[in-house]
NUDREN-815439 format. One record per residue: y, z, x of N, C-alpha, C, O in turn. Coordinates in Angstrom, 2 decimals. Atoms other than C-alpha are relative to their C-alpha. Layout:
BEGIN
(atom (Y Z X) (Y Z X) (Y Z X) (Y Z X))
...
***
This chain:
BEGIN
(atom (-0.75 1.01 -0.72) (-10.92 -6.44 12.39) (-0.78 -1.31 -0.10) (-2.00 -1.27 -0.25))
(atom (0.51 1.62 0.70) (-11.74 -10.19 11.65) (0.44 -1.12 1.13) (1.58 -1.59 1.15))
(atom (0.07 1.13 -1.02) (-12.08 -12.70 14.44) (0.74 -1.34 -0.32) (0.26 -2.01 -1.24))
(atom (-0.66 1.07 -0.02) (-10.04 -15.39 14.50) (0.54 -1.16 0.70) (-0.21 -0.59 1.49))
(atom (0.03 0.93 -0.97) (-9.06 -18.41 16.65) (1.86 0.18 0.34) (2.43 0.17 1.43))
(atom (-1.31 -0.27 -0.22) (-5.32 -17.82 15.89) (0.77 0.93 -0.58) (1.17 0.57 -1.69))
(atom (-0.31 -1.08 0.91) (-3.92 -14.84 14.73) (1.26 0.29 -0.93) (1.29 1.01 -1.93))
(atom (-1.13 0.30 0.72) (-0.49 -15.60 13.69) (0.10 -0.95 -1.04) (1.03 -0.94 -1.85))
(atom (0.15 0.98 0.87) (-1.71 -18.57 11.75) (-1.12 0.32 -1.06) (-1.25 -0.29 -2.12))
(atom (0.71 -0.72 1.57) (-4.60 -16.12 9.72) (1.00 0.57 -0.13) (1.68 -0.26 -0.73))
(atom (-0.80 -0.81 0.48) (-2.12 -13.76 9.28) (1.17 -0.86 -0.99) (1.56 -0.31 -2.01))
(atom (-0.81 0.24 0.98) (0.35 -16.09 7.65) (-1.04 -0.68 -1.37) (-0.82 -0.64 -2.59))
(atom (1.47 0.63 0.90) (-3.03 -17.86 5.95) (-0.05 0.97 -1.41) (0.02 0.54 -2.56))
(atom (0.41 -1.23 0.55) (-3.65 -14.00 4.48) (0.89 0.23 -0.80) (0.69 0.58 -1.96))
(atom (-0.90 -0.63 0.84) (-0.13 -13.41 3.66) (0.58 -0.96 -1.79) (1.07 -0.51 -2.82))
(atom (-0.01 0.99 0.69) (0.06 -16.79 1.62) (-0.87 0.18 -0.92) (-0.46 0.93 -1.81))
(atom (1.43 -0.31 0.64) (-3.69 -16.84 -0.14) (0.28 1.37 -0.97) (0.56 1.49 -2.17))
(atom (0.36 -1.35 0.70) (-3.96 -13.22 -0.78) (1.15 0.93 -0.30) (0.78 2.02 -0.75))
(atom (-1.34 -0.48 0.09) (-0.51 -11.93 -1.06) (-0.07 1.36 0.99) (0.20 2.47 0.54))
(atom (0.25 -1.08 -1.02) (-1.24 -9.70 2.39) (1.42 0.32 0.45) (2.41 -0.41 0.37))
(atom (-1.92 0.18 -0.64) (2.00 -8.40 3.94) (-0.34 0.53 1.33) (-1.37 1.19 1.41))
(atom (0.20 -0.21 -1.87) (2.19 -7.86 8.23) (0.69 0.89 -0.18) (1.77 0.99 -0.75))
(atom (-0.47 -1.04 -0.16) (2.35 -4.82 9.03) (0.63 0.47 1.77) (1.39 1.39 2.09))
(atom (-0.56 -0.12 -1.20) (2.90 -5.21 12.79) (-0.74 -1.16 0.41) (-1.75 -1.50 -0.18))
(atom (0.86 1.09 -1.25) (1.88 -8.25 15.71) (0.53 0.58 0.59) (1.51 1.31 0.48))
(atom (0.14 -0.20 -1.31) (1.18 -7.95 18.86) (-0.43 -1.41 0.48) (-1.07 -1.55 1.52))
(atom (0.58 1.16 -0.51) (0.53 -11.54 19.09) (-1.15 -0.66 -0.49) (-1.19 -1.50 -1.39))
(atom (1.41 0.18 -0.07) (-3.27 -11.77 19.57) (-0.56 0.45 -1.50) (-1.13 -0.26 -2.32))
(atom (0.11 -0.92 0.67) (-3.59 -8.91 17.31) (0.88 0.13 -1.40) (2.05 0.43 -1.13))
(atom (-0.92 -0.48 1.27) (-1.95 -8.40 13.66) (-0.48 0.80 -0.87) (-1.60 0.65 -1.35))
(atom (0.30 -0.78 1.49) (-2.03 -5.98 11.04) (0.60 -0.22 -1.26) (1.69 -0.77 -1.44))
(atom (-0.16 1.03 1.26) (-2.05 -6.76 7.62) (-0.32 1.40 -1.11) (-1.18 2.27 -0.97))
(atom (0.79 -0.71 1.03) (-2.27 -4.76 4.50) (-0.09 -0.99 -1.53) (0.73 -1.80 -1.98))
(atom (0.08 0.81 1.11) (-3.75 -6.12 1.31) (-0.51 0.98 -0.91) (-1.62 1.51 -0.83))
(atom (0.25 -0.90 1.07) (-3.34 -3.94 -1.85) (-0.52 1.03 0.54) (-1.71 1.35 0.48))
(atom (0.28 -1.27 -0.58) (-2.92 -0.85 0.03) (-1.21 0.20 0.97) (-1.44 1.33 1.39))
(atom (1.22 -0.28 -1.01) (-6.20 -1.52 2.41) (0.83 -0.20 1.10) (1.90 -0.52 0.58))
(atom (0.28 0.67 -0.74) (-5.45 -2.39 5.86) (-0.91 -0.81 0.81) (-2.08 -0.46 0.96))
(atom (0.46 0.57 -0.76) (-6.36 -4.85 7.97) (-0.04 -0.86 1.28) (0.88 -1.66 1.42))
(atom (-0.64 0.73 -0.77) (-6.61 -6.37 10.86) (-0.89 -1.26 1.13) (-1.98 -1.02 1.65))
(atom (0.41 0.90 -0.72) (-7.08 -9.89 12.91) (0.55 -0.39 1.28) (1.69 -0.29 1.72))
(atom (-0.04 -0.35 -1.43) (-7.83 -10.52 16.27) (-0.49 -1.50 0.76) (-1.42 -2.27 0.51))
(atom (0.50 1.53 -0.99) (-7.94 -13.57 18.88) (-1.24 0.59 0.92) (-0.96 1.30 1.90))
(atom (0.91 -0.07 -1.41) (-11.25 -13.16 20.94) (0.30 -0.44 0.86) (0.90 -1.51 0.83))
(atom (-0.61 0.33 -0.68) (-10.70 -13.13 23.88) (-1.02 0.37 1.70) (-0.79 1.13 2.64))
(atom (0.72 -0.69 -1.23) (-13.68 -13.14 26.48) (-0.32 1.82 0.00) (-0.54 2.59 0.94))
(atom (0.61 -1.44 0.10) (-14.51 -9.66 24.88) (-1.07 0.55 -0.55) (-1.02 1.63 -1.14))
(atom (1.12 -0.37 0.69) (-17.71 -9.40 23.79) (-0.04 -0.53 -1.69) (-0.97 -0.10 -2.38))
(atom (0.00 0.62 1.47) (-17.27 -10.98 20.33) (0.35 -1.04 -0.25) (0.78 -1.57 0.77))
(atom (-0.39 1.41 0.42) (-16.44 -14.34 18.44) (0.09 -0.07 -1.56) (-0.42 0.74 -2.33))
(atom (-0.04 0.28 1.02) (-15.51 -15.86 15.51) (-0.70 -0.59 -1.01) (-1.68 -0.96 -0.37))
(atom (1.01 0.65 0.68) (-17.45 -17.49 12.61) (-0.20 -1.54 0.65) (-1.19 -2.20 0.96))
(atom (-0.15 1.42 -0.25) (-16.02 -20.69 13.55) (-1.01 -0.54 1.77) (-1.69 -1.50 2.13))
(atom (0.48 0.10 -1.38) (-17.10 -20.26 17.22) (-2.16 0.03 -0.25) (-2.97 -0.75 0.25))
(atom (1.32 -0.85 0.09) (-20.78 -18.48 16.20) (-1.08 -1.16 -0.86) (-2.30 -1.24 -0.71))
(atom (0.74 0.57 1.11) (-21.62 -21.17 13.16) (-0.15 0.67 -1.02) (-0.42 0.02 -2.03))
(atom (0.61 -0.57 1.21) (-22.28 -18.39 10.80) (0.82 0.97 0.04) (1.26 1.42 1.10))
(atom (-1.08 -1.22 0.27) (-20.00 -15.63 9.14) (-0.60 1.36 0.92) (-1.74 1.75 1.17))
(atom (0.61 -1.38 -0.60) (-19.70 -12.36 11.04) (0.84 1.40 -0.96) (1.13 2.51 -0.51))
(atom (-0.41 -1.48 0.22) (-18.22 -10.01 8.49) (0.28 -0.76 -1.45) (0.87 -1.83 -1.60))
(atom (-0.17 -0.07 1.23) (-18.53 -9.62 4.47) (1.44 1.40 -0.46) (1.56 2.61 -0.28))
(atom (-1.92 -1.14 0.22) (-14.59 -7.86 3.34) (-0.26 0.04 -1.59) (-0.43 -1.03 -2.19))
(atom (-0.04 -0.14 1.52) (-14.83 -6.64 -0.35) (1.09 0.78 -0.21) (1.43 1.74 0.48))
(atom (-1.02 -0.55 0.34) (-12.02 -5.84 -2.16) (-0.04 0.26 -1.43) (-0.83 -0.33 -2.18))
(atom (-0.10 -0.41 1.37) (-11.16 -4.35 -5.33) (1.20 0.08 -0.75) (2.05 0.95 -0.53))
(atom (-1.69 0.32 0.32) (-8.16 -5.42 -7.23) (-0.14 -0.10 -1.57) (-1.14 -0.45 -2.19))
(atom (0.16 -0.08 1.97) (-7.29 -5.07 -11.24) (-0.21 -0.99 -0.67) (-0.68 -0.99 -1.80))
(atom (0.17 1.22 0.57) (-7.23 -8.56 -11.62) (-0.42 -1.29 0.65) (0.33 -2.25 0.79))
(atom (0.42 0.61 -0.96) (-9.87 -10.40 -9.43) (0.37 -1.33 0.08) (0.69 -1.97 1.08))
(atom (0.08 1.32 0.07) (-9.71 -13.55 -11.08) (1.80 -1.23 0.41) (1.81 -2.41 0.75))
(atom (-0.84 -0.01 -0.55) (-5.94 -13.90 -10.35) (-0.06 -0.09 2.20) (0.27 -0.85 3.11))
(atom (0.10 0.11 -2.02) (-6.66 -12.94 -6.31) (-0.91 -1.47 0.32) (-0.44 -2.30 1.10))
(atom (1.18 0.80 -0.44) (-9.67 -15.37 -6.00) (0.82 -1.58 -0.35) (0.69 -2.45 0.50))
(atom (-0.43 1.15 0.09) (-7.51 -18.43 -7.79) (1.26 0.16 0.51) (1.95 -0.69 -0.05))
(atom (-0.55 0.36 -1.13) (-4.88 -17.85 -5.21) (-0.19 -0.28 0.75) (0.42 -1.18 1.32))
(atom (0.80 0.62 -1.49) (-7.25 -17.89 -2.31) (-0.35 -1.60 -0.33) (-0.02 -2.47 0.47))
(atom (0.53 1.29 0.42) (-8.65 -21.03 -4.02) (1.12 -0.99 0.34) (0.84 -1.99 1.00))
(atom (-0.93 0.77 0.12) (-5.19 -22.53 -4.26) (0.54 -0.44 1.20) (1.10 -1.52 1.31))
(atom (-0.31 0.49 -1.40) (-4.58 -22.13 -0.13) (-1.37 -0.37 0.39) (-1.66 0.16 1.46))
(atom (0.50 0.29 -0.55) (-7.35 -23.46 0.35) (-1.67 0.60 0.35) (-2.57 -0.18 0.64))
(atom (1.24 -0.17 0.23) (-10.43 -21.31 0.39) (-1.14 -0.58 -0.63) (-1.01 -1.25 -1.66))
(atom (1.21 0.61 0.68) (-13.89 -22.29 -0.39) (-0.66 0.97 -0.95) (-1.54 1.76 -0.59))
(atom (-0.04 -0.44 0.89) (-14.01 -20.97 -3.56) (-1.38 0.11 -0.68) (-1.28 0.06 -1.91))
(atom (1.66 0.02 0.00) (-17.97 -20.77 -3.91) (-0.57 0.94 -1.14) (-1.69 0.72 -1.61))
(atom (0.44 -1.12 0.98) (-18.36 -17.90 -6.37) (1.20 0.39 -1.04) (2.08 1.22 -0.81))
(atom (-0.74 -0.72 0.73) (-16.59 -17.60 -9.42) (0.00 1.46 -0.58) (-1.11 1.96 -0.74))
(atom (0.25 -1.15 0.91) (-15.68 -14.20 -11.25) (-1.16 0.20 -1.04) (-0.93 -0.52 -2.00))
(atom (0.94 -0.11 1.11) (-18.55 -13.42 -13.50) (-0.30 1.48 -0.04) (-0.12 2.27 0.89))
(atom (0.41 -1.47 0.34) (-19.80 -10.18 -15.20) (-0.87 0.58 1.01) (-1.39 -0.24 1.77))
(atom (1.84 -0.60 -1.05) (-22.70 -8.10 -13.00) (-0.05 1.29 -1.02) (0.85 1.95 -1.55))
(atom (0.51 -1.21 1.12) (-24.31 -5.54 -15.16) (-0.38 1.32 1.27) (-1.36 1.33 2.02))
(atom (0.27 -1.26 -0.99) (-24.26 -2.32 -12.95) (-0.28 1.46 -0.75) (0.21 1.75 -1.84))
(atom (-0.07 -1.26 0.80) (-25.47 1.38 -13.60) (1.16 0.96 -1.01) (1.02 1.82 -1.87))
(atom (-1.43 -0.80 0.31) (-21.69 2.47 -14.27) (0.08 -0.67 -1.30) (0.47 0.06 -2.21))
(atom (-0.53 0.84 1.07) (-21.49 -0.82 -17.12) (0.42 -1.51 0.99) (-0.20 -1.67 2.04))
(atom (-0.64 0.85 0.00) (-19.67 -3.90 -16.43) (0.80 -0.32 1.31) (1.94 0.14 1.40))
(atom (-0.93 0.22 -1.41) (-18.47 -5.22 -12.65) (0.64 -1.21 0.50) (0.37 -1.71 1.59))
(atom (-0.65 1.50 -0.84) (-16.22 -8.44 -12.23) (0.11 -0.21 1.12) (0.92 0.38 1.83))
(atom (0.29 -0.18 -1.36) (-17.20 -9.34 -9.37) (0.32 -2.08 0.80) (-0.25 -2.83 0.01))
(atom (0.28 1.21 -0.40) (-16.57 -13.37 -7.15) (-0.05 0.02 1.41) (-0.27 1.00 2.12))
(atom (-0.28 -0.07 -1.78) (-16.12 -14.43 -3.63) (0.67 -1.27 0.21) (1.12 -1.90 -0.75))
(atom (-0.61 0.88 -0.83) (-14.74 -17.01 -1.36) (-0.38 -0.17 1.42) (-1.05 0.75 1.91))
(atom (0.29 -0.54 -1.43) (-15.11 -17.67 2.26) (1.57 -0.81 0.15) (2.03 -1.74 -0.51))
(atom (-1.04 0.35 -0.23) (-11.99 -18.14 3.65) (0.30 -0.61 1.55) (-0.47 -0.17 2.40))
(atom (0.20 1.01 -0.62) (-10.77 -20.81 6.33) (-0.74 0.05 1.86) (-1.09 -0.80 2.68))
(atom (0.37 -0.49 -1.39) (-11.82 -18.82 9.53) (-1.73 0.64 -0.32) (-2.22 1.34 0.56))
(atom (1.16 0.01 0.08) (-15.50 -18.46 7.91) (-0.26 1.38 -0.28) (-1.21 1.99 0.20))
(atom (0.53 -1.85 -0.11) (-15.32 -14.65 6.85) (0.15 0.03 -1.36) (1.15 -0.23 -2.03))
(atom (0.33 -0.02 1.42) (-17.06 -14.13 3.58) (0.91 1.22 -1.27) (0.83 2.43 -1.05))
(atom (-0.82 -0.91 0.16) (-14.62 -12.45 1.06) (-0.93 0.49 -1.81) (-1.40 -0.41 -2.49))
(atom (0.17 -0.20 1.10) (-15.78 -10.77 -2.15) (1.32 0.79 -0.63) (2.36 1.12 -0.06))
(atom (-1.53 -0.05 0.97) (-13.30 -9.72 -5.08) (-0.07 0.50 -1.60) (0.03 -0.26 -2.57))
(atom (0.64 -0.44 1.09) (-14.20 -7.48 -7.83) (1.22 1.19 -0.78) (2.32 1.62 -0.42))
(atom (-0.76 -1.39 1.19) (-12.77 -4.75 -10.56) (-0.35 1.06 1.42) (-1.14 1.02 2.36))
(atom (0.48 -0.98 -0.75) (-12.29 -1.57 -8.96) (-1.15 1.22 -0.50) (-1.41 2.27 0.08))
(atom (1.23 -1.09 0.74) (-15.09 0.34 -11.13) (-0.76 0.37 1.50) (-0.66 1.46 2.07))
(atom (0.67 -0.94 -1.03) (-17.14 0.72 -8.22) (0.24 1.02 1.06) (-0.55 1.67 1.75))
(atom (-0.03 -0.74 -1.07) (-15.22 2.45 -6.16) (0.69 1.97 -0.62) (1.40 2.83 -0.10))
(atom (0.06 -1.26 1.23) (-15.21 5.59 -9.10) (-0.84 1.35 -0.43) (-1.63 1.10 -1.33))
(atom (1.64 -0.83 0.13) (-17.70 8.62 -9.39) (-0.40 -0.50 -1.10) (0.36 -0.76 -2.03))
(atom (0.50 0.77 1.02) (-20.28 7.11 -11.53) (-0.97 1.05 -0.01) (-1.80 1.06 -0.92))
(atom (1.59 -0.73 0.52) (-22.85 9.95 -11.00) (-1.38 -0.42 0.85) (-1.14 -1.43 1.51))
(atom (0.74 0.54 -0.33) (-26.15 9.39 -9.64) (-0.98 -0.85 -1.01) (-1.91 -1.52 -0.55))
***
């Protein structure tokens, strides 16, 4: 769940950017799925937690794994994300991991890679 200041306005942010689709509100609260993950964002609310924006500094790294990162990442880019990390190779034990990031406008660091890693690779 991902802190937010307004939740109806990440959630349409999410569905725009990242092509997320709402899976239910409650208002405060929304659920979201993006390429079969869910997810979900939340108005603090005097409950023990806060947002990046509130805190100064990100409170949650979201990695995702999608067939064609560089596609997801220059949509986020296009609403607006801070597009900080392009796609580039990473040399991993398995071979080869396209891997970038973003932070997106509520300060929650997003990474955005091939799905190889999430594959038995063996030890």
């Amino acid at each position: 769940m991902l802190a937010v200041p307004d939740a109806p306005a990440a959630s349409a942010w999410y569905q725009r950017a990242l092509g997320a689709t709402e899976l239910w509100s409650r208002g405060s609260v929304v659920g979201l799925d993006l390429l079969g993950a869910p997810f979900f964002v939340a108005q603090p609310e005097n409950s023990g937690w806060a947002s990046p924006v509130e805190l100064g500094t990100t409170t949650a790294r979201v990695e995702v794994f999608a067939d064609d990162p560089d596609a997801l990442l220059e949509r986020a880019a296009a609403a607006g994300a801070n597009y900080h990390d392009p796609v580039r190779d990473h040399e991993t034990p398995w071979g080869l991991h396209r891997q970038g990031g973003f932070i997106d406008p509520y300060g929650h660091r997003w990474l955005v890679g091939d799905p190889t890693p999430i594959s038995p690779h063996g030890s």
